[in-house]
VOVO-147815 format. One record per residue: residue in one letter; x, y, z of N, C-alpha, C in turn. Coordinates in steps of 0.05 Angstrom, whole numbers, padded with zeros to 5 digits, always signed. Example, Ala and Ser with C-alpha at 12.3 -4.5 7.8 and 13.67 -1.06 7.14 Angstrom:
BEGIN
a+00264-00114+00156+00246-00090+00156+00264-00066+00156 s+00257-00045+00142+00273-00021+00143+00258+00001+00157 
This chain:
BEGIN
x+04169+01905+01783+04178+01902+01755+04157+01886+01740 x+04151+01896+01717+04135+01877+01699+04140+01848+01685 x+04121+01834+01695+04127+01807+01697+04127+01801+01664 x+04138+01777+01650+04151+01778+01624+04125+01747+01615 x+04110+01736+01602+04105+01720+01589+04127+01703+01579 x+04111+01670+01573+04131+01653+01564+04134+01663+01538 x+04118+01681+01521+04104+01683+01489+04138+01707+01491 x+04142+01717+01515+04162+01742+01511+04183+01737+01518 x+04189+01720+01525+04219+01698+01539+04234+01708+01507 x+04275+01720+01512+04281+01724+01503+04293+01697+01492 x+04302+01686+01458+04314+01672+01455+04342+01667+01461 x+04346+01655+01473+04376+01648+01491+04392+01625+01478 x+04420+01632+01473+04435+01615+01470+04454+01605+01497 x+04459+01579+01505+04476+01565+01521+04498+01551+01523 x+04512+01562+01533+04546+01545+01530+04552+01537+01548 x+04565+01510+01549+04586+01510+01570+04571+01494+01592 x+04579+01479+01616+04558+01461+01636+04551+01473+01655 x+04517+01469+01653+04500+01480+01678+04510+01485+01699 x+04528+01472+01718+04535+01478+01743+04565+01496+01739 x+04574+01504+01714+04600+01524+01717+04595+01546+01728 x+04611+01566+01728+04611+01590+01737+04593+01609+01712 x+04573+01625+01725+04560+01638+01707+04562+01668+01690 x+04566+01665+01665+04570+01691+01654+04533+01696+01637 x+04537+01718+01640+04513+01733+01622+04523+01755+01602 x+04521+01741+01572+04537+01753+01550+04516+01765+01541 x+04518+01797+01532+04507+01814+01520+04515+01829+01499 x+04504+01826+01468+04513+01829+01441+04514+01865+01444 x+04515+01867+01417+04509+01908+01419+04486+01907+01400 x+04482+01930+01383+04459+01932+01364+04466+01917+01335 x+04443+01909+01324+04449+01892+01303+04462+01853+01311 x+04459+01855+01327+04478+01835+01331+04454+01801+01349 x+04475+01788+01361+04458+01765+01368+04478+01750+01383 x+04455+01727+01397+04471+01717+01428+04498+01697+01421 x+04495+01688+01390+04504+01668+01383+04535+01678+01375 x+04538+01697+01376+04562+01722+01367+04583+01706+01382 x+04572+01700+01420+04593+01693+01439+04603+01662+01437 x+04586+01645+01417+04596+01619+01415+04625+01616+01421 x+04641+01628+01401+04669+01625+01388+04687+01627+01423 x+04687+01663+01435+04693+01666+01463+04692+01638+01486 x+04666+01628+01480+04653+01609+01505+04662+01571+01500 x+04661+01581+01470+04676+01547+01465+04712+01541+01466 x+04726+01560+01461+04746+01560+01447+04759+01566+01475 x+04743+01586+01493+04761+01595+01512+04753+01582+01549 x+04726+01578+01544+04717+01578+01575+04694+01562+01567 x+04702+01530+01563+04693+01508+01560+04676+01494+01591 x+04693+01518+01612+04680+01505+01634+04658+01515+01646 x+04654+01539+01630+04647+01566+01646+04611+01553+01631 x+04583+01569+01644+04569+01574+01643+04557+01591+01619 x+04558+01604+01597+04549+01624+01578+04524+01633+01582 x+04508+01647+01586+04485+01644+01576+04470+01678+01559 x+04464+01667+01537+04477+01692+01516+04454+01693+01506 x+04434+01716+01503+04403+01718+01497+04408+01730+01466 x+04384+01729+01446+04382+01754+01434+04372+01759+01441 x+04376+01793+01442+04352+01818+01449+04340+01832+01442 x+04312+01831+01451+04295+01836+01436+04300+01858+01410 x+04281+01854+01391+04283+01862+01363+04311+01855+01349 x+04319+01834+01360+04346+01821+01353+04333+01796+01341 x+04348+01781+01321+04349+01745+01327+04318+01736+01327 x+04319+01709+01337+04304+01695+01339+04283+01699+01361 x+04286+01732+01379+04276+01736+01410+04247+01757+01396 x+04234+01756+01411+04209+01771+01399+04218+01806+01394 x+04203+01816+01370+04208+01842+01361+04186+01867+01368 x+04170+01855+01384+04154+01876+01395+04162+01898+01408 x+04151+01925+01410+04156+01943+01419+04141+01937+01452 x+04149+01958+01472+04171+01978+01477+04207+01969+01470 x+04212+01983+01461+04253+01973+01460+04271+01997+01483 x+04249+02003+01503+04276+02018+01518+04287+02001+01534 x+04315+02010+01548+04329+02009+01574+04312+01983+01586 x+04291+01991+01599+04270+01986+01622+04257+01957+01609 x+04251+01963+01576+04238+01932+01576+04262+01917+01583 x+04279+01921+01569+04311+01903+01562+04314+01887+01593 x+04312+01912+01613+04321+01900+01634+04302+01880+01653 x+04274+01878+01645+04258+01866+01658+04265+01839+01629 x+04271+01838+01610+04274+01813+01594+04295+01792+01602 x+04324+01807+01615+04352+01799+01623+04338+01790+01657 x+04313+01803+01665+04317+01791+01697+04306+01756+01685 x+04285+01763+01675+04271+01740+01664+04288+01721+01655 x+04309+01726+01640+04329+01705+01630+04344+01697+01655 x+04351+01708+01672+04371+01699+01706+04352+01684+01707 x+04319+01693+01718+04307+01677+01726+04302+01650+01718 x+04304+01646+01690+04305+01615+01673+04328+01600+01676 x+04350+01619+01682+04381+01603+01666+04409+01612+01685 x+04404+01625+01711+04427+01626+01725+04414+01621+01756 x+04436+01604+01769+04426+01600+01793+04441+01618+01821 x+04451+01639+01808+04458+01662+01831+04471+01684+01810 x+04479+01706+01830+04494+01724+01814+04517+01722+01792 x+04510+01735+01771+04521+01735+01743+04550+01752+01748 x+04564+01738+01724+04586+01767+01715+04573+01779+01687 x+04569+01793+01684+04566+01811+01654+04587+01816+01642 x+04582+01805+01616+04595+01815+01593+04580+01829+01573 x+04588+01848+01571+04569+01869+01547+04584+01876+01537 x+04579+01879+01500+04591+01898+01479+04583+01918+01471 x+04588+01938+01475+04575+01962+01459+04550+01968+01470 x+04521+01972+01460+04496+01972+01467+04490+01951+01490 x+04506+01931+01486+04513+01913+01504+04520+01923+01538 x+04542+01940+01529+04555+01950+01553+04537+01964+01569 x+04523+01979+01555+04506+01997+01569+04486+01985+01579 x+04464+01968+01566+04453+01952+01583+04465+01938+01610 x+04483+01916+01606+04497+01913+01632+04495+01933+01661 x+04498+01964+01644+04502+01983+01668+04484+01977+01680 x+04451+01979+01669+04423+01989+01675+04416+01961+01683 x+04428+01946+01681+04418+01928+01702+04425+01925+01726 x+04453+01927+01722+04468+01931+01745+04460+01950+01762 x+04452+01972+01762+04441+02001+01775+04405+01982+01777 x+04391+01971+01766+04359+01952+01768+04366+01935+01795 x+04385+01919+01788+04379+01887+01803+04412+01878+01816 x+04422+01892+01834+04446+01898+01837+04455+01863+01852 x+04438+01859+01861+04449+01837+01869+04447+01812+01860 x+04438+01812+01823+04444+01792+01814+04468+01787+01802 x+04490+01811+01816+04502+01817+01789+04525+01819+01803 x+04555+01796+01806+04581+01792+01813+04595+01822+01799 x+04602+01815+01768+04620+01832+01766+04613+01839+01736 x+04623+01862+01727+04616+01874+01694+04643+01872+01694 x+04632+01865+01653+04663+01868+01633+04652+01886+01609 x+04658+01909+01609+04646+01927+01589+04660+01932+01570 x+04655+01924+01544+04675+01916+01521+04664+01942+01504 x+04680+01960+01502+04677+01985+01484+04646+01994+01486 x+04635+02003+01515+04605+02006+01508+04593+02035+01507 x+04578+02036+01497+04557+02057+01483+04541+02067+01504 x+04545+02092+01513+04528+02095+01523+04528+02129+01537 x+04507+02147+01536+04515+02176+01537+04521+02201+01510 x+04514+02193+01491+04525+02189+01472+04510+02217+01457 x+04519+02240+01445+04507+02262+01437+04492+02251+01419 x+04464+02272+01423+04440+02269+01410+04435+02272+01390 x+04452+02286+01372+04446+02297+01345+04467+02275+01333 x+04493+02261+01336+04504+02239+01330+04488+02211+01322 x+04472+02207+01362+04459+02181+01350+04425+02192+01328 x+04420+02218+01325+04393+02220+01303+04412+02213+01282 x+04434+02227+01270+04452+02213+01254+04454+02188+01236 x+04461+02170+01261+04463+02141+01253+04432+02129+01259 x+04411+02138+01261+04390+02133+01273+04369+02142+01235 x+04379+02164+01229+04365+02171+01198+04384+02152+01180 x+04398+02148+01180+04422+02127+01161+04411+02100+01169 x+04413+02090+01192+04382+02062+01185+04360+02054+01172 x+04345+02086+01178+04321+02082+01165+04322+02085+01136 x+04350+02098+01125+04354+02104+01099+04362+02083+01083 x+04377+02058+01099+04393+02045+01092+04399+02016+01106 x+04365+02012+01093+04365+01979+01130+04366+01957+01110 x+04380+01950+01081+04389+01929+01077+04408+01933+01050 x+04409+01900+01030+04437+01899+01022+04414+01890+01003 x+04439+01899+00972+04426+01888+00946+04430+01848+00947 x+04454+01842+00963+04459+01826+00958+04474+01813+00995 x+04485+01787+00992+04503+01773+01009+04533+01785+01002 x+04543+01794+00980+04567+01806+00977+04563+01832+00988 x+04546+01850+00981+04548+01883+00994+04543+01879+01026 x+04536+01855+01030+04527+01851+01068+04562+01848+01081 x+04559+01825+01066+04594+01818+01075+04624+01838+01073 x+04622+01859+01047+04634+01882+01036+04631+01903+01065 x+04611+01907+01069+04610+01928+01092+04626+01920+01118 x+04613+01902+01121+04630+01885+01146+04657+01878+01143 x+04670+01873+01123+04707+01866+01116+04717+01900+01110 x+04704+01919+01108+04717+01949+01103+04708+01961+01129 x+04692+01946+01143+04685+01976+01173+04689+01957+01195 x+04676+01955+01220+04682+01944+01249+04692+01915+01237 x+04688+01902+01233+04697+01871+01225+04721+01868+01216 x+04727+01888+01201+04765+01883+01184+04771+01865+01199 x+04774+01867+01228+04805+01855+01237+04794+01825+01245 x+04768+01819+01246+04752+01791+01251+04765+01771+01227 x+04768+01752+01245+04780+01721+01224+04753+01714+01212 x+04765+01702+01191+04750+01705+01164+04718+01682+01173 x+04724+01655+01188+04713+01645+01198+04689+01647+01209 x+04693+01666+01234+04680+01688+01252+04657+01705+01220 x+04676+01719+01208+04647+01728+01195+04634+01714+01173 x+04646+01677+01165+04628+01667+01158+04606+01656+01174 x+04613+01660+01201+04587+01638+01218+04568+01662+01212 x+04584+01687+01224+04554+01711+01223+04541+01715+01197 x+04547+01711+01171+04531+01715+01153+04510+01685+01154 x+04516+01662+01155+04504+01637+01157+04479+01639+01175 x+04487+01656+01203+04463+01659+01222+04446+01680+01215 x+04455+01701+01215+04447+01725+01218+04435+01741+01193 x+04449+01724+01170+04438+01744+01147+04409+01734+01128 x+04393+01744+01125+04362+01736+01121+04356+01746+01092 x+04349+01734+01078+04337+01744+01045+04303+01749+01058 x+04300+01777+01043+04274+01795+01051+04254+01781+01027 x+04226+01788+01033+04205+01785+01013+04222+01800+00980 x+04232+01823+00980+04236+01840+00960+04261+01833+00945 x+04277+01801+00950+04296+01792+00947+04329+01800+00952 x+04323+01822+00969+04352+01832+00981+04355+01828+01007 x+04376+01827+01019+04380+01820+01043+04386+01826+01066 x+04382+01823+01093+04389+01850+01113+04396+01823+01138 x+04406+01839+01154+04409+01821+01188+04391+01822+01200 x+04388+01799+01216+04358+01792+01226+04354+01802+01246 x+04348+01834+01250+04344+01853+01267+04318+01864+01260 x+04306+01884+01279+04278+01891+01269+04293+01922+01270 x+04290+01941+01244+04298+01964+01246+04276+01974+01261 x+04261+01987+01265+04251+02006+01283+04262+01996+01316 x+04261+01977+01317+04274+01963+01344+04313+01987+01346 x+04316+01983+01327+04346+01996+01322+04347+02020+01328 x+04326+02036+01308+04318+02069+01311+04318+02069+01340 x+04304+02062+01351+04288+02066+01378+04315+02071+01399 x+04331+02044+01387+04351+02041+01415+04381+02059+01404 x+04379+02073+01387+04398+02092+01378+04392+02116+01403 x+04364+02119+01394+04351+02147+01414+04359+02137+01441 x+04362+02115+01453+04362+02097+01482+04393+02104+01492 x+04410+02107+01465+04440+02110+01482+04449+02138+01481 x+04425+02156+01478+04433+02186+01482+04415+02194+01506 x+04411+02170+01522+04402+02177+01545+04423+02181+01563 x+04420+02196+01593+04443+02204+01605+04447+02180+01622 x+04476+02185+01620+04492+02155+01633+04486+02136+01660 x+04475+02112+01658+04478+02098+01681+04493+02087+01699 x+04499+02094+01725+04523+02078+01735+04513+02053+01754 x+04528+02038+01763+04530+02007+01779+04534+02022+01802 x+04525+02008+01820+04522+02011+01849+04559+02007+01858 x+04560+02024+01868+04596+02021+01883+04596+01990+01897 x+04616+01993+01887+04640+01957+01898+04631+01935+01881 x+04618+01941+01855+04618+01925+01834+04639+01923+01822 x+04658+01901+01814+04682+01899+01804+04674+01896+01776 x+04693+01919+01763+04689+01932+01738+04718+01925+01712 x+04708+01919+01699+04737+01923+01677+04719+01940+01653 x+04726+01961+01642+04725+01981+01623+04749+01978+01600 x+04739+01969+01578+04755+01964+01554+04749+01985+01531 x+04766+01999+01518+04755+02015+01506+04768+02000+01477 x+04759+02004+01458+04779+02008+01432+04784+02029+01418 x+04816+02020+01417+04820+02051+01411+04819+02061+01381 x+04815+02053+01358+04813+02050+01337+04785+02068+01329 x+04769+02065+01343+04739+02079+01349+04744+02112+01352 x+04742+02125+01333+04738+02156+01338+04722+02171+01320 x+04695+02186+01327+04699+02189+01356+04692+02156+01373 x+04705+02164+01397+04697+02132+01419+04665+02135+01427 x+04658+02110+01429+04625+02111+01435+04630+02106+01465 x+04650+02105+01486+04658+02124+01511+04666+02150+01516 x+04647+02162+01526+04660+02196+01530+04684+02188+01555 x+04694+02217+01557+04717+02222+01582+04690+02223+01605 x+04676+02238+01598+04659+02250+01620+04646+02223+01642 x+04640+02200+01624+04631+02180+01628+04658+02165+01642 x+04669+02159+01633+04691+02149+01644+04707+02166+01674 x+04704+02186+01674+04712+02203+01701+04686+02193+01721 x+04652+02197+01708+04642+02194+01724+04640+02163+01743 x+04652+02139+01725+04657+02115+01735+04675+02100+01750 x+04694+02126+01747+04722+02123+01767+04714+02133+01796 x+04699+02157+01798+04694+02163+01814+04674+02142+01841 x+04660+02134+01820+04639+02115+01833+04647+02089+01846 x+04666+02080+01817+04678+02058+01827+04702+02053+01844 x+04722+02076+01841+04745+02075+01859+04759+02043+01846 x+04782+02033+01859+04790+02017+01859+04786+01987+01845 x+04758+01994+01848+04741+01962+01833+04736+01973+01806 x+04755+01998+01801+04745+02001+01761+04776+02003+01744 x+04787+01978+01728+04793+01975+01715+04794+01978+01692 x+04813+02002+01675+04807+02013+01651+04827+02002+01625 x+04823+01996+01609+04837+01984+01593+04829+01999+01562 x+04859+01996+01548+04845+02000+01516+04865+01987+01492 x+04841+01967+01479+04860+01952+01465+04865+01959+01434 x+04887+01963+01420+04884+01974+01388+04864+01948+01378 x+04847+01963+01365+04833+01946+01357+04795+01965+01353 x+04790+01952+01331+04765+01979+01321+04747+01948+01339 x+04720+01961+01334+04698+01966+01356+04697+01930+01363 x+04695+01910+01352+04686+01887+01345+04699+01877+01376 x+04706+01877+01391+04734+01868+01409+04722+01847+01418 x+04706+01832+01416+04698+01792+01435+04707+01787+01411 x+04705+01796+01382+04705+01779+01359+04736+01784+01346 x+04753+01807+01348+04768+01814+01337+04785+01799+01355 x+04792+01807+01379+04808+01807+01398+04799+01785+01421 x+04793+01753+01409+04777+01736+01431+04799+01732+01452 x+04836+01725+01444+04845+01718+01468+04848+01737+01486 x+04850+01763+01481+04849+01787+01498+04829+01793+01521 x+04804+01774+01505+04779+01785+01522+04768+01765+01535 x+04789+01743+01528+04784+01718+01548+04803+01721+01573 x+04823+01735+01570+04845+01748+01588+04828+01766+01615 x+04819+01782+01602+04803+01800+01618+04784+01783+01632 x+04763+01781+01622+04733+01761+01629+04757+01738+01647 x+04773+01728+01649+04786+01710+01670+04785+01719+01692 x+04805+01746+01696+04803+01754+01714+04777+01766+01737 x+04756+01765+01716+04729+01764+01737+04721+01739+01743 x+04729+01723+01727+04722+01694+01740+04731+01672+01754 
């Protein structure tokens, strides 16, 4: 695997005391490590967090390559800094799917996955779709049309709180005086094309929980994907689906502190 520079060390956020039990929290697209604060303080004060942005995210470097493969040589590099044995994964969305591809990379850093509504398999002409609608549409006239999008689409059901921290962190005024999330779009483009790659699975007897939301249609989980993970997993795959549109660490924290328990 390709070894990572200190200059390329992803920016990581930390919760919770060094010697707890260790989780490795993973955002989706657009998003950032700091998302899992609220989850890691509120719920699992004892527990370990250790929540990166990823790359072309946040504060973590925006250089290209953005596939699968860098992601997963960035996340070994982060174990390597900030966990002292095998992780549980938590992933959301883009999130989720990474989780897989590491899990299938580096199998034995990795206790158990919690895959919170994740992305991944996803028809090709869908994600060019939302992949031309980025490039059409990668910011906001204002902090009201930022916040407007987010209280009418995935966010509705998020306490009001929750999406004041994310505008405070996350939302950036551009040279051209309008404002966007501190993501690198082509980083975005790139990893749109990344989740219409064909599905990765975890090595069998990885203990699995699969959360879907059901509010999400179409679901950014196929059936096909989901049969193929039952199969693999047998017994250690846990399927769940909570009402609730895509946001679910942020919409639904005591739910998903319910779940994430039970792996810990």
């Amino acid at each position: 695997m390709v070894g990572v520079s200190t200059e390329d060390l992803l920016h990581t956020h930390l919760f919770g005391p060094a010697d707890g039990p260790e989780v490795l929290a993973l955002h989706g697209l657009t998003g950032h490590g700091r998302r899992w604060r609220n989850l890691a303080e509120r719920y699992f004060p004892q527990v370990r967090f250790v929540a990166p942005d990823l790359r072309g995210h946040g504060r973590s470097p925006w250089t290209p390559p953005w596939s699968f493969e860098t992601h997963v040589t960035d996340l070994t590099a982060v174990l390597d800094a900030h966990a002292t044995g095998p992780v549980t994964v938590v992933g959301h969305s883009f999130g989720g799917a990474l989780a897989l591809h590491l899990a299938a990379a580096v199998p034995d850093r990795i206790r158990a996955l919690v895959l919170l509504d994740p992305a991944i398999g996803l028809p090709a002409d869908r994600m060019l779709e939302i992949a031309d609608l980025t490039l059409r549409h990668p910011d906001y006239t204002d902090e009201a049309e930022a916040r407007s999008e987010k209280v009418h689409g995935d966010w509705a059901e998020v306490a009001s709180d929750l999406l004041e921290d994310e505008i405070a962190e996350h939302l950036v005024e551009l040279d051209s005086g309008r404002v966007s999330w501190r993501v690198c779009v082509p980083a975005l483009v790139a990893s749109w094309g990344e989740l219409a790659r064909p599905p990765v699975l975890p090595p069998a007897g990885v203990p699995t929980i699969l959360v879907q939301a059901g509010k999400v249609q179409p679901p950014y989980t196929t059936p096909e994907f989901r049969q193929d993970l039952a199969e693999r997993l047998g017994d250690d795959l846990t399927v769940l689906e909570f009402d609730c549109d895509h946001m679910i660490d942020q919409a639904r924290p005591g739910k998903t502190a319910e779940i994430l328990t039970r792996m810990l």
